[in-house]
ChimeraX commands (.cxc) that place a marker at each C-alpha (Angstrom):
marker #1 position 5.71,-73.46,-79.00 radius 0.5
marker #1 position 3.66,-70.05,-79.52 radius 0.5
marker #1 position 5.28,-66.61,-77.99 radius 0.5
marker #1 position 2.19,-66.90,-75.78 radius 0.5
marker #1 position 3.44,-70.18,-74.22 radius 0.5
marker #1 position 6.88,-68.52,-74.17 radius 0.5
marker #1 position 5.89,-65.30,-72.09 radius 0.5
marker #1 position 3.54,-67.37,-70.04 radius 0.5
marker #1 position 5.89,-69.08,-68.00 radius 0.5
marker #1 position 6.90,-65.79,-66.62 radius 0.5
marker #1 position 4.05,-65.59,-64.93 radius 0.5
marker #1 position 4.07,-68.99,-62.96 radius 0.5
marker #1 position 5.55,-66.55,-60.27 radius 0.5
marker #1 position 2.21,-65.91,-57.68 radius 0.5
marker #1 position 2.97,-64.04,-55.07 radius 0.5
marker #1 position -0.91,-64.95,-53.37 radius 0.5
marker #1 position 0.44,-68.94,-53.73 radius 0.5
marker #1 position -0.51,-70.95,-51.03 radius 0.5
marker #1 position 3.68,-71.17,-49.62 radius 0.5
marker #1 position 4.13,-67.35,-48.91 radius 0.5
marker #1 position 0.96,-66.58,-47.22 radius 0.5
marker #1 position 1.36,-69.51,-44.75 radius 0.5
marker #1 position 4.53,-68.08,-44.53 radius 0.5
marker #1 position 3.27,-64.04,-43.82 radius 0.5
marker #1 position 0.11,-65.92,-41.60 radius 0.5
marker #1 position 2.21,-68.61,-39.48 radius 0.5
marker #1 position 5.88,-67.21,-39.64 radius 0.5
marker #1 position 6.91,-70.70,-38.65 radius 0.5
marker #1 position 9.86,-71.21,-36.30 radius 0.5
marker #1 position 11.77,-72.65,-38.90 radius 0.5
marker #1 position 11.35,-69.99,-41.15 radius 0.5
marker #1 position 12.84,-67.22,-38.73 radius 0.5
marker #1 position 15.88,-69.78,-38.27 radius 0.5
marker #1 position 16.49,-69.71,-41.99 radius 0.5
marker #1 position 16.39,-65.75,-42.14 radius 0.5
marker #1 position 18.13,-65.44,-38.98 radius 0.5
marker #1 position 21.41,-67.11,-40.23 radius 0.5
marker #1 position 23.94,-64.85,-41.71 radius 0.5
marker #1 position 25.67,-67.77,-43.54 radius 0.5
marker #1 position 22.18,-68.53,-45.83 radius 0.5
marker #1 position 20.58,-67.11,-48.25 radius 0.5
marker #1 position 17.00,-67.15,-49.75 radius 0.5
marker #1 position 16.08,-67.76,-53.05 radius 0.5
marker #1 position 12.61,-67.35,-54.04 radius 0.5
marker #1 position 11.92,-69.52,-57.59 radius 0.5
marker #1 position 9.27,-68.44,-60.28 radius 0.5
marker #1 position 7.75,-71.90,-60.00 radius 0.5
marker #1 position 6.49,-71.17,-56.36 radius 0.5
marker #1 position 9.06,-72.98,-54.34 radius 0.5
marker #1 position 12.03,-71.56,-51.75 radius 0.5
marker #1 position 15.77,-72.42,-52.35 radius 0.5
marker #1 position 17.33,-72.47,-48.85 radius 0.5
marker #1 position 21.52,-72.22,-49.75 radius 0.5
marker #1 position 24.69,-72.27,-47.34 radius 0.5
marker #1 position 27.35,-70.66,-49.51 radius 0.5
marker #1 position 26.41,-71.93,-52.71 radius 0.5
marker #1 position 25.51,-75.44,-51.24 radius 0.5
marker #1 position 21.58,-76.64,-51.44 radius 0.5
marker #1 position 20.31,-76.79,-47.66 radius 0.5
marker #1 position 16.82,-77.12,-48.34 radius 0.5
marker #1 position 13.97,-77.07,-50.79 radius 0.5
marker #1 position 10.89,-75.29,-49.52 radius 0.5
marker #1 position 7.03,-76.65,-51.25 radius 0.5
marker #1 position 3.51,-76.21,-49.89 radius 0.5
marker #1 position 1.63,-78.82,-50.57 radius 0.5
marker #1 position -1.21,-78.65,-48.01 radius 0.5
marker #1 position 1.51,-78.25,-45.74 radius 0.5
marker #1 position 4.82,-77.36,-45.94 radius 0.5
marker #1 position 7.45,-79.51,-47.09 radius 0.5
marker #1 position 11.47,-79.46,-47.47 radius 0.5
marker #1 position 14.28,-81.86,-49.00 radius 0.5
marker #1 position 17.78,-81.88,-49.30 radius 0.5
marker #1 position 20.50,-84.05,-51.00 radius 0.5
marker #1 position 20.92,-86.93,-48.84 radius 0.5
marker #1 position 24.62,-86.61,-48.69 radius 0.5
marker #1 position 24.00,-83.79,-46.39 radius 0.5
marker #1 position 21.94,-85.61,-44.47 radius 0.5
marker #1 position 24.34,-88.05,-43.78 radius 0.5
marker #1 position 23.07,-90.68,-46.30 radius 0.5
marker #1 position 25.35,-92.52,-48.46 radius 0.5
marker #1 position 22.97,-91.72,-51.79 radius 0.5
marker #1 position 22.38,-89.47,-54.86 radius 0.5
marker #1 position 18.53,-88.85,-54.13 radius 0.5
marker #1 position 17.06,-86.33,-51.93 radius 0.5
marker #1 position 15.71,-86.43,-48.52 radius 0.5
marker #1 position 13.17,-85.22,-46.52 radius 0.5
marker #1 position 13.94,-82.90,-44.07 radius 0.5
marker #1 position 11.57,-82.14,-41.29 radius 0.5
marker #1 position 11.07,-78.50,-40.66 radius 0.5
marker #1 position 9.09,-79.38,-37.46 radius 0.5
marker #1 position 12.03,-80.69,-35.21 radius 0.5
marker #1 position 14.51,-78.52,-37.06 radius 0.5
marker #1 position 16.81,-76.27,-35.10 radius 0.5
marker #1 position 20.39,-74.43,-34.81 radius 0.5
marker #1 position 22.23,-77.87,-33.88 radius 0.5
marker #1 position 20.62,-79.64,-36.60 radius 0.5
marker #1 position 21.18,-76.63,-39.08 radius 0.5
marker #1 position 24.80,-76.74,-38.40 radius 0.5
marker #1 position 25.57,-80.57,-38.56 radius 0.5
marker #1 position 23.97,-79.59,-42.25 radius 0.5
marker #1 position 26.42,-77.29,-42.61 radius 0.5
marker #1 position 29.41,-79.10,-41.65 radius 0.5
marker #1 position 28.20,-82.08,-44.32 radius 0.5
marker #1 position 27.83,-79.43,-46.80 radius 0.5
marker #1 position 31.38,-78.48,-46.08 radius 0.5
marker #1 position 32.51,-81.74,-46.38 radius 0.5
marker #1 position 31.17,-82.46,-49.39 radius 0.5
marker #1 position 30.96,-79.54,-51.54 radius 0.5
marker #1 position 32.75,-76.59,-50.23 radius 0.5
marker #1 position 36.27,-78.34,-49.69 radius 0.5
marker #1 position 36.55,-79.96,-52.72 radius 0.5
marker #1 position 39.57,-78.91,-55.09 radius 0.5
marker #1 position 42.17,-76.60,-54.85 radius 0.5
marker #1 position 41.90,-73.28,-53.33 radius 0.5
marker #1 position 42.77,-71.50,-55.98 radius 0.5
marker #1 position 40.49,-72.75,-57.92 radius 0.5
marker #1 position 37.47,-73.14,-55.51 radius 0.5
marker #1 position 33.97,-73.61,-57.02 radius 0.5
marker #1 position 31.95,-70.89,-58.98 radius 0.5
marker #1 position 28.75,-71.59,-56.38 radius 0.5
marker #1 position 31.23,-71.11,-53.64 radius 0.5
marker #1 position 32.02,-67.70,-55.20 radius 0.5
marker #1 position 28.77,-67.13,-56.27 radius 0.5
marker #1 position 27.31,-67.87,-52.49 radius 0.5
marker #1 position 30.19,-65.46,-50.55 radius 0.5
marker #1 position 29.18,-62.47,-53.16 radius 0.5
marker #1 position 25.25,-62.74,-52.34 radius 0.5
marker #1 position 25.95,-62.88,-48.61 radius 0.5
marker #1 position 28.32,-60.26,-48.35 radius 0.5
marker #1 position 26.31,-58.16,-50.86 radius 0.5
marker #1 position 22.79,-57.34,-50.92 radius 0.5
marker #1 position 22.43,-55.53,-53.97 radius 0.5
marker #1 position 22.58,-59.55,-55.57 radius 0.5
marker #1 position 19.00,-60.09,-54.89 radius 0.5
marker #1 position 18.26,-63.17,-56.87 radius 0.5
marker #1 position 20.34,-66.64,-58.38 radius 0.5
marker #1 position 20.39,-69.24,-61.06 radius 0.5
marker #1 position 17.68,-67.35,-62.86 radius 0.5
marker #1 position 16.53,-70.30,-65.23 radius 0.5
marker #1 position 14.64,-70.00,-69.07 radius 0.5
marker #1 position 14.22,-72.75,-70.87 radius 0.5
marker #1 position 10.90,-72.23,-72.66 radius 0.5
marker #1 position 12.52,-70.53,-75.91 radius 0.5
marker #1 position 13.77,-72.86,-78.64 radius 0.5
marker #1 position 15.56,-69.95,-80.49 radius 0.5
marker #1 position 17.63,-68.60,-77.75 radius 0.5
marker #1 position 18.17,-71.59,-76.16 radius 0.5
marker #1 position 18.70,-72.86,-72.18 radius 0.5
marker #1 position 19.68,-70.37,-70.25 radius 0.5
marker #1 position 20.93,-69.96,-66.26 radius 0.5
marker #1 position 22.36,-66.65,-65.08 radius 0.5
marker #1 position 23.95,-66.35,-62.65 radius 0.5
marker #1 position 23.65,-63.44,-60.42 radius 0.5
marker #1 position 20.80,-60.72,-60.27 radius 0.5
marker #1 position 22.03,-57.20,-59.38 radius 0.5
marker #1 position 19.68,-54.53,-58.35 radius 0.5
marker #1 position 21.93,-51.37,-57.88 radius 0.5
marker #1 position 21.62,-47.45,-57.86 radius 0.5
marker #1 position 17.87,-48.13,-59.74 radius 0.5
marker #1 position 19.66,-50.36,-62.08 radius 0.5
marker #1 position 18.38,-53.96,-62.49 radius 0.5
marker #1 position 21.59,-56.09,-64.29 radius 0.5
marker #1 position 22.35,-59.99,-65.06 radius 0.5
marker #1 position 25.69,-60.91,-63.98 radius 0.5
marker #1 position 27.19,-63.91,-65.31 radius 0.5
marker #1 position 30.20,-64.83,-62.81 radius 0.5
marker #1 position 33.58,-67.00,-63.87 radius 0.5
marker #1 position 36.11,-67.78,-62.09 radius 0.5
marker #1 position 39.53,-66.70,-63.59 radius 0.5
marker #1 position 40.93,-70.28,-63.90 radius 0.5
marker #1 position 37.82,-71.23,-65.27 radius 0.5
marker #1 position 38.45,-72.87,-69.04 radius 0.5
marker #1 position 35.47,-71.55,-70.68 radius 0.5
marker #1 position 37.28,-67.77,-70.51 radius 0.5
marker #1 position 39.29,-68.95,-73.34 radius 0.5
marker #1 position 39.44,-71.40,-76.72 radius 0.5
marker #1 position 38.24,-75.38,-76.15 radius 0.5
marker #1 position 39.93,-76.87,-78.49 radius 0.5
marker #1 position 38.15,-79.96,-77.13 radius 0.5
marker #1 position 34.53,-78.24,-78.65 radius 0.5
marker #1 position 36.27,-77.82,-82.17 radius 0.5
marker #1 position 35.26,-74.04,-81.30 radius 0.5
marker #1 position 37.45,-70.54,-82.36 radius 0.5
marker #1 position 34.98,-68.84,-79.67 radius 0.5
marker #1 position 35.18,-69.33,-76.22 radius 0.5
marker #1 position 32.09,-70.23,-74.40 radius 0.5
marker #1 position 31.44,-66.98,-72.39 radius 0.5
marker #1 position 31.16,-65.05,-75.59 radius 0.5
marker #1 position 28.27,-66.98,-77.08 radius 0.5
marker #1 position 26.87,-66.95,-73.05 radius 0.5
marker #1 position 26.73,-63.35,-72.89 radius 0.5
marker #1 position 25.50,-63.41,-76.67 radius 0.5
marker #1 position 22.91,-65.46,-75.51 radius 0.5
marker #1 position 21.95,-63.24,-72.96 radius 0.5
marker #1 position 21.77,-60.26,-74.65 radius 0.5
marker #1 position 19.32,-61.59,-76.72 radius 0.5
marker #1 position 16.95,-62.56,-73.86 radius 0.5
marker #1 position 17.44,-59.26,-72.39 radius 0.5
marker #1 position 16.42,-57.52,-75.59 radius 0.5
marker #1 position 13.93,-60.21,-76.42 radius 0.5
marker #1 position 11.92,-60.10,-72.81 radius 0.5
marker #1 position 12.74,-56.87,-71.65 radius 0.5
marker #1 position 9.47,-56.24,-70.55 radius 0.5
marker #1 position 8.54,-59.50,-69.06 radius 0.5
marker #1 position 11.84,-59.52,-67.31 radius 0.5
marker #1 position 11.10,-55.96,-65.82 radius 0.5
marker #1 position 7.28,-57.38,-65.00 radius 0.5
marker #1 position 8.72,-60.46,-63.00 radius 0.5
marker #1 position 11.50,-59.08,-60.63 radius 0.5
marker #1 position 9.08,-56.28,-59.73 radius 0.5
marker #1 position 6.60,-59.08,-58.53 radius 0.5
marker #1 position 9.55,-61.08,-56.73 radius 0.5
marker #1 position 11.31,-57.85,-55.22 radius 0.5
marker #1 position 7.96,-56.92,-53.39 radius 0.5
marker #1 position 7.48,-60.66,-52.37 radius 0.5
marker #1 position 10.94,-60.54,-50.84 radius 0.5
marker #1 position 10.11,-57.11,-49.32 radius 0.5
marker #1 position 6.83,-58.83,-48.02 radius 0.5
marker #1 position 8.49,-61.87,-46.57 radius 0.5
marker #1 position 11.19,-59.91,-44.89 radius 0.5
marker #1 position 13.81,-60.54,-47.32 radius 0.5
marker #1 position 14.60,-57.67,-48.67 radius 0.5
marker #1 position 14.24,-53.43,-48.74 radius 0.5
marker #1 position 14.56,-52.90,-52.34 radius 0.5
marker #1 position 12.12,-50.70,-54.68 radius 0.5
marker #1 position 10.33,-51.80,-57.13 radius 0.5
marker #1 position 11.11,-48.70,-59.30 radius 0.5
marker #1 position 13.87,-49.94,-61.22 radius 0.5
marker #1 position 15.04,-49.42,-64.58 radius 0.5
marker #1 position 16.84,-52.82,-66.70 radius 0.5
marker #1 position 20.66,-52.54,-67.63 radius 0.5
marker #1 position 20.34,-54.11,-71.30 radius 0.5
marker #1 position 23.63,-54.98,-71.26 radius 0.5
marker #1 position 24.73,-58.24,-69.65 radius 0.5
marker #1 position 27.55,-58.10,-66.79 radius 0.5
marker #1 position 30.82,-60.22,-66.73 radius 0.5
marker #1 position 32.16,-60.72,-63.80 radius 0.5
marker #1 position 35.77,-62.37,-63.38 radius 0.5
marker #1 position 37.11,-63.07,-60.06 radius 0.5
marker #1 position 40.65,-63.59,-60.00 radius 0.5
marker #1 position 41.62,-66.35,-56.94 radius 0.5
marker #1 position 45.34,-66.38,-57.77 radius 0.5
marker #1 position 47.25,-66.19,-54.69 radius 0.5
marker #1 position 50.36,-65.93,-56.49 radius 0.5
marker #1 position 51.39,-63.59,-59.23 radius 0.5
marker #1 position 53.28,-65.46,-62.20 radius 0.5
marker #1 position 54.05,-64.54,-65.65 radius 0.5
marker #1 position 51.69,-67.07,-67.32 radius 0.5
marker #1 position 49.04,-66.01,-65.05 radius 0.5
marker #1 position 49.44,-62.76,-66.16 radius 0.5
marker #1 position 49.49,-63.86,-69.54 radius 0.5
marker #1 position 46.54,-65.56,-69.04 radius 0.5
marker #1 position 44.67,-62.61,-67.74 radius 0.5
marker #1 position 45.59,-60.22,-70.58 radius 0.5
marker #1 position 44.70,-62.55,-73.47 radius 0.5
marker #1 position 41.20,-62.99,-71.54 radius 0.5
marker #1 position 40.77,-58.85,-71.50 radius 0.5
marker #1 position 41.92,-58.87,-75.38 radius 0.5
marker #1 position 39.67,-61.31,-76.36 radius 0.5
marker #1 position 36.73,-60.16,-74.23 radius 0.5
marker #1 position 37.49,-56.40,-75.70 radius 0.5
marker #1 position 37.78,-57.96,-79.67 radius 0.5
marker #1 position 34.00,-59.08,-78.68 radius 0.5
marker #1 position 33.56,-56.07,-77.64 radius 0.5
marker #1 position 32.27,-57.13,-74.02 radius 0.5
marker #1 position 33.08,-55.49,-70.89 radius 0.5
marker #1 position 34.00,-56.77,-67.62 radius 0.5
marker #1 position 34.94,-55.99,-64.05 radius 0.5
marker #1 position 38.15,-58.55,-62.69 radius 0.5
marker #1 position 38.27,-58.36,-58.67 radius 0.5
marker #1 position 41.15,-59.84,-56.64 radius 0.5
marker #1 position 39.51,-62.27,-54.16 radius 0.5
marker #1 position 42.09,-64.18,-51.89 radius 0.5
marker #1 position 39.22,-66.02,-49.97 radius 0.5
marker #1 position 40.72,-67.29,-46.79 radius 0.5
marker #1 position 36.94,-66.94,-45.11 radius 0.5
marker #1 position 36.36,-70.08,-43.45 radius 0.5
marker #1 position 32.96,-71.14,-43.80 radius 0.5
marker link #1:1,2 radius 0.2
marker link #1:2,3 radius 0.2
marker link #1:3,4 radius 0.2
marker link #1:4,5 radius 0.2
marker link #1:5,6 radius 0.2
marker link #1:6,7 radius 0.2
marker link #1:7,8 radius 0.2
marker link #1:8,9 radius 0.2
marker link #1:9,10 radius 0.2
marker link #1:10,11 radius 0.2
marker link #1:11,12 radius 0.2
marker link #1:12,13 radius 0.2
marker link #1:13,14 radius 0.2
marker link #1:14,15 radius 0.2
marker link #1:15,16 radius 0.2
marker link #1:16,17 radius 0.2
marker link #1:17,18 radius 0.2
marker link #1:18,19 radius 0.2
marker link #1:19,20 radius 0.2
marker link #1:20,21 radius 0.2
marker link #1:21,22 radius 0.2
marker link #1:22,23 radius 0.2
marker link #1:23,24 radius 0.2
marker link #1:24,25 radius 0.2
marker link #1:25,26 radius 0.2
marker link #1:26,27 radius 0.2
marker link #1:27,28 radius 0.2
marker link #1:28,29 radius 0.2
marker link #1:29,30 radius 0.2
marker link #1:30,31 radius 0.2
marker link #1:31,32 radius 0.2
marker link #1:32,33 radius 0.2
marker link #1:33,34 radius 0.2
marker link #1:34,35 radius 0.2
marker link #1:35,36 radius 0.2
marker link #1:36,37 radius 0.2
marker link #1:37,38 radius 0.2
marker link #1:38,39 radius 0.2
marker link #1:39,40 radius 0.2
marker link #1:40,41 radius 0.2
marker link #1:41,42 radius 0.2
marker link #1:42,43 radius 0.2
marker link #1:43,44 radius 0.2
marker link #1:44,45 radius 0.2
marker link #1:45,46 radius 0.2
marker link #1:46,47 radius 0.2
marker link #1:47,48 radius 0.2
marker link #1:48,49 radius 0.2
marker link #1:49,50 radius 0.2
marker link #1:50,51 radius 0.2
marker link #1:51,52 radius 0.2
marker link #1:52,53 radius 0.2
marker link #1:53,54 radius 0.2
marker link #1:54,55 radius 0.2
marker link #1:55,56 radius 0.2
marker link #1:56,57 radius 0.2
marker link #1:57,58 radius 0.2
marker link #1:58,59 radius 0.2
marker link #1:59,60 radius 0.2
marker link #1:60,61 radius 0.2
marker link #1:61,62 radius 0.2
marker link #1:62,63 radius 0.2
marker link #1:63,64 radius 0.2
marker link #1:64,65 radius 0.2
marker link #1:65,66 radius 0.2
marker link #1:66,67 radius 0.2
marker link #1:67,68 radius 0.2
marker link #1:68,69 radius 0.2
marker link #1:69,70 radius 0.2
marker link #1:70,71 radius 0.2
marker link #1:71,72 radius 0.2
marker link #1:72,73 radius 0.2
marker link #1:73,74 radius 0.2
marker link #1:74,75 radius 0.2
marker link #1:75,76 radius 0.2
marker link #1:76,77 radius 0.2
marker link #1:77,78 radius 0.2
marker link #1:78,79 radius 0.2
marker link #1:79,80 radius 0.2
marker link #1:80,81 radius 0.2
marker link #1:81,82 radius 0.2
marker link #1:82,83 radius 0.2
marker link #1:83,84 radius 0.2
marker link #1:84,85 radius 0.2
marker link #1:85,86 radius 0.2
marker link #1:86,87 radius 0.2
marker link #1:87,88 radius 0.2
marker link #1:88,89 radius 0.2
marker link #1:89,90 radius 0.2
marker link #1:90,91 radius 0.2
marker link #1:91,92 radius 0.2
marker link #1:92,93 radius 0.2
marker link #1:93,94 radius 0.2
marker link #1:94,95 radius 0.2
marker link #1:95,96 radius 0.2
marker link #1:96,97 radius 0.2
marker link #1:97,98 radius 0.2
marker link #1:98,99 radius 0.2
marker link #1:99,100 radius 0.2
marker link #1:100,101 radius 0.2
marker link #1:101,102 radius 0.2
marker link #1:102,103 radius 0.2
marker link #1:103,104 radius 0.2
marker link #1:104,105 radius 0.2
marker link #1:105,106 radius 0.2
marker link #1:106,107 radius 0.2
marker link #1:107,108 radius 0.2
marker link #1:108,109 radius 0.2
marker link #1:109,110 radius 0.2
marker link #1:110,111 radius 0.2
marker link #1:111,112 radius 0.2
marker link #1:112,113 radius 0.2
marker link #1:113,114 radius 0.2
marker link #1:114,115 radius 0.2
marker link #1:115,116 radius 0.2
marker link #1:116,117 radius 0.2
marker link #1:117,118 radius 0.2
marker link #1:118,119 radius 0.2
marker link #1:119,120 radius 0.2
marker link #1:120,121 radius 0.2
marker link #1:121,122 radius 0.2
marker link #1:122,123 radius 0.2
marker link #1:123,124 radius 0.2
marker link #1:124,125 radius 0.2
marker link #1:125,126 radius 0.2
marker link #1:126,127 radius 0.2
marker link #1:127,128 radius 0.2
marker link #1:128,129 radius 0.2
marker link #1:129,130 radius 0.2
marker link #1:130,131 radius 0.2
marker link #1:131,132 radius 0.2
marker link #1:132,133 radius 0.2
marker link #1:133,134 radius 0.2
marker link #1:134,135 radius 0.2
marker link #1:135,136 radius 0.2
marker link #1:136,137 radius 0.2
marker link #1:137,138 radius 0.2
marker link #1:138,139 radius 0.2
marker link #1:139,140 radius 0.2
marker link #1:140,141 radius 0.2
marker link #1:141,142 radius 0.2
marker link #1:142,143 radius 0.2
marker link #1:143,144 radius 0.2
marker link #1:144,145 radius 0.2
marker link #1:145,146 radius 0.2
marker link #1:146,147 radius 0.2
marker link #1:147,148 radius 0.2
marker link #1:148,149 radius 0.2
marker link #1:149,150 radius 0.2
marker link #1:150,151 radius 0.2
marker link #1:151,152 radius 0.2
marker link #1:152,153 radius 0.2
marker link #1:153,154 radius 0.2
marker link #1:154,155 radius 0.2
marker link #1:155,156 radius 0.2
marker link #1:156,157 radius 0.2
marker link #1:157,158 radius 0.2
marker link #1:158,159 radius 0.2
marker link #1:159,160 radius 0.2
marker link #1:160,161 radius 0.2
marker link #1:161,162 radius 0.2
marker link #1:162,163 radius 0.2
marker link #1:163,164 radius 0.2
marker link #1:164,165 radius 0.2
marker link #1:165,166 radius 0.2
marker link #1:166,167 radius 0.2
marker link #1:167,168 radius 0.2
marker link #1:168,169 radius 0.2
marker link #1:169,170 radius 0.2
marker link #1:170,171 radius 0.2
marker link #1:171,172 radius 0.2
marker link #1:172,173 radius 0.2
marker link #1:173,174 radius 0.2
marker link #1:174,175 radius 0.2
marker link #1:175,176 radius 0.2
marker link #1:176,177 radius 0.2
marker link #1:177,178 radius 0.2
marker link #1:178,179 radius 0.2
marker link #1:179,180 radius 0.2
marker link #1:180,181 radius 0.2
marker link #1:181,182 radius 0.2
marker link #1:182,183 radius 0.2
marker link #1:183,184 radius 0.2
marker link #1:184,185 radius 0.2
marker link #1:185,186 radius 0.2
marker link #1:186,187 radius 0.2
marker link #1:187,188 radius 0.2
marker link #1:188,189 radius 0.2
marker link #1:189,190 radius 0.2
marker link #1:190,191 radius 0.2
marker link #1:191,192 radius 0.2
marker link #1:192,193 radius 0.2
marker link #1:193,194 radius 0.2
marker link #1:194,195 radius 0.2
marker link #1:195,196 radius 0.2
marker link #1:196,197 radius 0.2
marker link #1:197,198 radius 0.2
marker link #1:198,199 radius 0.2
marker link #1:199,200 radius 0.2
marker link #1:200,201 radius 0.2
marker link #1:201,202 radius 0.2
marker link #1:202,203 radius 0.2
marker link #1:203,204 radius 0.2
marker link #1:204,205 radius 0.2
marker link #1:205,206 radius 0.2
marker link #1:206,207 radius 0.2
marker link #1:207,208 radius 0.2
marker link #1:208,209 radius 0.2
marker link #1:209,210 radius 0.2
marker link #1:210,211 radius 0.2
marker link #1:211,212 radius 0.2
marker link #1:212,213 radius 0.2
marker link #1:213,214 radius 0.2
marker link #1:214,215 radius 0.2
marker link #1:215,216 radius 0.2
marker link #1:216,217 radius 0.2
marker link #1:217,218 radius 0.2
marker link #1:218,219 radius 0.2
marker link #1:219,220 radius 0.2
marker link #1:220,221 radius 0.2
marker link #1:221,222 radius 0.2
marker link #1:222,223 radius 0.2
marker link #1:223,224 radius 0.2
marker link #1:224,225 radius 0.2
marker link #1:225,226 radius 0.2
marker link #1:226,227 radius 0.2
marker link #1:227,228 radius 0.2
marker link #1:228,229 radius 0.2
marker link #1:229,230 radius 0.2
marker link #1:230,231 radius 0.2
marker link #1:231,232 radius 0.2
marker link #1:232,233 radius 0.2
marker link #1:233,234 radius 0.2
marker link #1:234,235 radius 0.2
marker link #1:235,236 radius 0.2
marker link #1:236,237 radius 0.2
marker link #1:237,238 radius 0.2
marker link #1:238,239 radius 0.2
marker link #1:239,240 radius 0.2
marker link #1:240,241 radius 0.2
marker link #1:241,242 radius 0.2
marker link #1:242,243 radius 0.2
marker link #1:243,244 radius 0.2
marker link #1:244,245 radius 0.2
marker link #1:245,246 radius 0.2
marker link #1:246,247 radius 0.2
marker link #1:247,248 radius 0.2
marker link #1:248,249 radius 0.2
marker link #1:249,250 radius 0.2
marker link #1:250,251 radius 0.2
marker link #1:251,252 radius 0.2
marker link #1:252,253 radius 0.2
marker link #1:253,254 radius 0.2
marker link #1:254,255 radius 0.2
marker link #1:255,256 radius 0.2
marker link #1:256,257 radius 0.2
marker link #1:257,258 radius 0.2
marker link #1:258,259 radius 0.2
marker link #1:259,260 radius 0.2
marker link #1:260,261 radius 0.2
marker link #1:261,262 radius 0.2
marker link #1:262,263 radius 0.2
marker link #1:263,264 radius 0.2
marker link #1:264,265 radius 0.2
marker link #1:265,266 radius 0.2
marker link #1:266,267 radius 0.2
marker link #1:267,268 radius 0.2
marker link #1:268,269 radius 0.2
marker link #1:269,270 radius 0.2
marker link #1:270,271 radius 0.2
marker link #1:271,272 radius 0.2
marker link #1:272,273 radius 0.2
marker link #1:273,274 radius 0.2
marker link #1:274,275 radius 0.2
marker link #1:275,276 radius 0.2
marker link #1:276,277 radius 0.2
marker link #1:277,278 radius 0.2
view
């Protein structure tokens, strides 16, 4: 694949696509319910399609396709299945929104042990209680050389535009696998592997969330400007879930900061004991 191919894709993003001017023409009712709701968030994807999400969980998926479409796993839908549904956005309202929600609950957001709950569940209480994380699961897959990619959480702070890749601190990939035969954990070559699409695309990256920020700003989304600068260092975030103190867990902790600090990557660990009831 030629670097033009590459940097194309970045530019699938079209802020004139059919989907958000219906949206800015009609503002359908279903739209304002979405926005309305303090326990979702909005993600808008480069290849012209909205990510509707309830605290990490997939509510809906927004197309346009001569008129506007939406799906959702059918587990949430109350359908014993692994495919998706259809979910009509003409007879949808609050009720219906939270029977989703309760499903979603159900099936994804009480699952495991609360110390250990899952990264999207962490991932979708930091975006609602923060909006400086202004975009999600920002995918590139187009580069052979770098590799697949998914980050995690987009910061836009103080002018500052950053990636944030987010890990839980029981999460095994902080540390050696012994299982992938590997002396490196995985987050190092993950923030590796950033840092070379940050200093690879800088300029297409800085291109692309300028066009999304002022599409969120234009669908109500947002407030942020568009005159931003781009961190070119990647962020690690840790949040620590422990709701007891022991000594292995603090073992555990200071062998991740050593290691991190022999790669010579920085991080910020918070103390989250998440008793928010979703």
């Amino acid at each position: 694949m030629g670097e033009h191919k590459i940097k194309e894709s970045f530019n699938t993003l079209n802020p004139h696509s059919d989907i958000f001017e219906r949206i800015k023409e009609e503002s359908p009712a279903w739209w304002k319910l979405f926005c309305e709701d303090d326990e979702l968030y909005i993600d808008i994807r480069k290849e012209n399609y909205i990510s509707i999400y309830y605290y990490g969980g997939s509510l809906a998926k927004i197309e346009y396709k001569n008129s506007f479409t939406a799906s959702i796993h059918e587990k949430y839908m109350g359908i014993d299945g692994k495919d998706y549904a259809d979910l009509d956005l003409r007879t949808l309202n609050k009720n219906k929104i939270k029977k989703i929600k309760e499903r979603i609950k159900i099936n994804y957001l009480d699952k495991g042990n609360p110390e250990k709950p899952a990264e999207k569940k962490i991932q979708g209480d930091l975006i609602i209680e923060n909006s400086d994380y202004i975009d999600s699961e920002f995918q590139y897959n187009q580069d052979v050389e770098i590799g697949k990619l998914r980050i995690d959480l987009i910061e836009l702070s103080n002018g500052k535009l950053s990636f944030v890749e987010l890990k839980g601190i029981t999460d095994s990939r902080l540390r050696n696998d012994e299982k992938r035969n590997s002396k490196i954990p995985e987050i190092i070559e993950q923030i590796e592997k950033y840092q070379s699409f940050i200093n690879k695309y800088e300029l297409e990256i800085i291109d692309y969330y300028k066009r999304l920020i002022q599409l969120k700003n234009d669908l109500g989304l947002s407030k942020h400007s568009i005159d931003f600068t781009l961190n070119k260092t990647p962020k690690l975030l840790i949040v620590d879930t422990y709701k007891k103190t022991t000594k292995g867990r603090e073992e555990r902790i200071n062998d991740i900061k050593k290691m991190l600090e022999t790669h010579s990557i920085k991080c910020e660990i918070v103390k989250r004991d998440d008793n928010h009831d979703s």
